[in-house]
C-alpha positions in Angstrom: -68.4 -36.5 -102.8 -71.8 -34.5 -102.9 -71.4 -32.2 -106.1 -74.1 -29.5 -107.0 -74.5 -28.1 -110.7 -74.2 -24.4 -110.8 -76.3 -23.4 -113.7 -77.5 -19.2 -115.0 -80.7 -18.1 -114.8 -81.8 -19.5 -110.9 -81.1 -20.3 -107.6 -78.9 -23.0 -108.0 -77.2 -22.4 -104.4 -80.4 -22.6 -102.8 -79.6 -24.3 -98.7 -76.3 -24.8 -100.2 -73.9 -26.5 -97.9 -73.5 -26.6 -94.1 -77.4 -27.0 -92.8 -78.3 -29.2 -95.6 -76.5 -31.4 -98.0 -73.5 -31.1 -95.8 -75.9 -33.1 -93.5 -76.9 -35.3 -96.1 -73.8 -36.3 -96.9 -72.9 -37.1 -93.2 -76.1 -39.3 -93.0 -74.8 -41.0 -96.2 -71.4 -42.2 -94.3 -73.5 -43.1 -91.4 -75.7 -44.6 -93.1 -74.0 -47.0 -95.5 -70.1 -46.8 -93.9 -68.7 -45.1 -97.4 -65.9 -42.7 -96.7 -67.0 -39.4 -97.6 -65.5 -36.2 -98.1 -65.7 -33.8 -95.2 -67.8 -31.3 -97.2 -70.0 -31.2 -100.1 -69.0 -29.0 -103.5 -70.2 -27.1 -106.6 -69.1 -27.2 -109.6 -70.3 -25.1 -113.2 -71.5 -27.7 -115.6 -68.8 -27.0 -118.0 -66.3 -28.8 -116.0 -67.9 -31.7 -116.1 -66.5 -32.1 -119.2 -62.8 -32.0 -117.6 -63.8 -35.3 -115.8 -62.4 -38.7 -117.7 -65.0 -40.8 -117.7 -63.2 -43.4 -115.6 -62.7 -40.7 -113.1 -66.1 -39.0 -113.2 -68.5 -38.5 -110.6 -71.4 -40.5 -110.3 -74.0 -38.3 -109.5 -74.4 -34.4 -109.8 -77.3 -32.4 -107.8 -79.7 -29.9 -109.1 -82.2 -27.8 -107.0 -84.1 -24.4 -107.1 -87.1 -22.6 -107.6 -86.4 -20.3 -110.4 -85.3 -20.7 -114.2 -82.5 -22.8 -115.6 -80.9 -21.6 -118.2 -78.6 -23.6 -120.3 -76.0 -23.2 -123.3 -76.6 -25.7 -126.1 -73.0 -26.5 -125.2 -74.0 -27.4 -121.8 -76.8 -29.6 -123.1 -74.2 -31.4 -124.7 -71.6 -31.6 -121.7 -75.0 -32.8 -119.6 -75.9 -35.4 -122.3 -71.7 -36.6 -122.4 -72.4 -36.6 -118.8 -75.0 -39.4 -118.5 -74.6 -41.2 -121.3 -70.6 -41.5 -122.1 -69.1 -40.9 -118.5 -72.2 -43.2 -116.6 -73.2 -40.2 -114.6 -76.7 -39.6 -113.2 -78.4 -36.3 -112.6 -80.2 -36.0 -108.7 -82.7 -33.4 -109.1 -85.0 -31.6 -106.2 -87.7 -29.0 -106.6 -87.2 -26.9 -103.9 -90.0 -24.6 -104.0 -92.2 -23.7 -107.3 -94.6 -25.9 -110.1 -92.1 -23.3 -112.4 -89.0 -24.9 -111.4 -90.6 -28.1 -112.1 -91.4 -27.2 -115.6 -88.3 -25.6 -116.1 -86.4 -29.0 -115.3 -88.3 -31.4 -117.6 -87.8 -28.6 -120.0 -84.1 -28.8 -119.6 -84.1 -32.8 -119.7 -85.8 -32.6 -123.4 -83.0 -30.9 -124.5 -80.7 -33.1 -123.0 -82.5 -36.5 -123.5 -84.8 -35.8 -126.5 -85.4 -39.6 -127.2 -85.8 -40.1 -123.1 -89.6 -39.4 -122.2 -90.0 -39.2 -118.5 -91.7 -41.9 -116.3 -93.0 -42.6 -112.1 -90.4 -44.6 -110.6 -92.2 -46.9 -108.9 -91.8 -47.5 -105.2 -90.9 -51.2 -105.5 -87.6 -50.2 -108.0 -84.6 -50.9 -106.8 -83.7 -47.0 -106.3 -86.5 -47.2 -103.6 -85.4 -50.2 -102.2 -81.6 -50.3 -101.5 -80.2 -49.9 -98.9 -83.6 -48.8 -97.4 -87.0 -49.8 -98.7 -88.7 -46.3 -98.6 -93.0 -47.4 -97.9 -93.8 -44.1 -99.4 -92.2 -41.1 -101.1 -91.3 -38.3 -98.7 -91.9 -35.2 -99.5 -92.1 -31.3 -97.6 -94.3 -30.1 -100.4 -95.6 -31.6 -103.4 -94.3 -28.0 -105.6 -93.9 -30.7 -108.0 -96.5 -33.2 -107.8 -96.3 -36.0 -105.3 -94.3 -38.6 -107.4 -90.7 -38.7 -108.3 -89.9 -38.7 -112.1 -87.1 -40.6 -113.3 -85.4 -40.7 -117.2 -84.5 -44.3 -118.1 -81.5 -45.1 -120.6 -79.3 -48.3 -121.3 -81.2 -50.3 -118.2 -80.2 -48.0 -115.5 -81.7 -44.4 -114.4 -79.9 -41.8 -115.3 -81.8 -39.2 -113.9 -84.3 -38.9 -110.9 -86.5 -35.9 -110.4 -88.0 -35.6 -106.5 -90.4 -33.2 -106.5 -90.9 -31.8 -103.2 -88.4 -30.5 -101.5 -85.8 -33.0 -99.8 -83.2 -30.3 -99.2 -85.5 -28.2 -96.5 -85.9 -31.7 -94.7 -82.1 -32.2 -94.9 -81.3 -28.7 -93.1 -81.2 -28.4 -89.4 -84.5 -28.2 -88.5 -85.8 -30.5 -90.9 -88.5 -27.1 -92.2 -91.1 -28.6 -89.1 -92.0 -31.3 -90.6 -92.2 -34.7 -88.6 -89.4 -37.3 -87.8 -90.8 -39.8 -90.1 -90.9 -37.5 -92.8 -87.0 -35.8 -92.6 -85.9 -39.6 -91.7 -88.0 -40.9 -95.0 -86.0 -38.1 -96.9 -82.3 -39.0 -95.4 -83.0 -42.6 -96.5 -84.6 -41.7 -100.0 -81.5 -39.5 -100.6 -79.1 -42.4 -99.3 -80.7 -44.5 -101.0 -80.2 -42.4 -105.2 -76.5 -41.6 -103.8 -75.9 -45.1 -103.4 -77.7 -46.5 -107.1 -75.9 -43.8 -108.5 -72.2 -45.3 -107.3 -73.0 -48.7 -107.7 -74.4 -48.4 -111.3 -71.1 -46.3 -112.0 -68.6 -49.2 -110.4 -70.9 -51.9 -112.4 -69.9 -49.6 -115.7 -66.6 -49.9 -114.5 -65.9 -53.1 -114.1 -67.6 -54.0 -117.5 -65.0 -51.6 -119.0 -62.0 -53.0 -116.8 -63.1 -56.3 -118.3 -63.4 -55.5 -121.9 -60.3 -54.1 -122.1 
């Protein structure tokens, strides 16, 4: 499943669906031979807290350009999210240095203890199943590295800051092959850390029971 937060204040639906993380999602089965589900989803961030955490998914999408504007219950549902239920927040700035300060805003309220840091390009996130030589990006709105929020040895949050959606959609926004095929592996690659960090968690729980 490819889930996206819907959140007040933005453009939380920004190249929502067909033409963009639908492909994405199609390039994740191809890519790694996981079933996947024949279209991607949203879902408000409240009912994330519906989800038992052996039952939860793995990791949510964020994007936009524009403000994000959270409840202090929804801090709370996010922080539940991530650190009780094993989740892991995939964030992409998809068009504006605001949007970029308006999500590591939003993470300090989430994770106050949890400074962000570069993930490097030799992490494991980078690495499996395809080493990524260099970060992709359509434009650096964000800077030109990706941001990630460490917790319990594992991330549980990675920030890209430029734009993978536009080089998911149809035309892959102009840019050139090696770019929109950099960003289909580098989004392959946090779907699949995401679900193998959560079926690790799960197995440790099957085991301590």
């Amino acid at each position: 499943r490819f889930i996206r937060l819907e959140y007040s204040g933005g453009d939380w639906d920004r190249n929502f669906g067909i033409g963009a993380d639908q492909n994405m999602l199609i390039e994740y089965g191809i890519r790694t031979q996981h079933r996947v589900a024949d279209k991607t989803e949203s879902r408000r961030i409240g009912q994330l807290k519906s989800f038992p955490p052996e039952k939860s998914p793995p990791l949510v999408f964020m994007t936009g350009q524009k403000n994000i504007s959270l409840s202090s219950s929804e801090l709370k549902i996010l922080r539940d999210y991530l650190l009780r239920k094993h989740g892991m927040i995939f964030a992409d700035n998809c068009g504006s240095r605001h949007f970029h300060n308006q999500f590591l805003s939003m993470m300090a309220r989430v994770l106050p203890d949890v400074r962000p840091t570069p993930v490097p390009l030799d992490d494991v996130i980078h690495r499996v199943p395809s080493p990524i030589p260099f970060l992709p990006y359509v434009a650096p709105h964000g800077g030109k590295e990706a941001l990630g929020w460490w917790k319990d040895g594992r991330w549980v949050c990675y920030y890209h800051p430029g734009d993978l959606g536009d080089a998911w959609s149809d035309d892959h926004s102009g840019v050139k092959p090696e770019i929109w095929e950099a960003c289909y592996q580098l989004g392959t690659n946090i779907i699949f850390y995401a679900h193998a960090e959560y079926s690790k968690w799960l197995d440790a729980e099957e085991k301590d029971r």
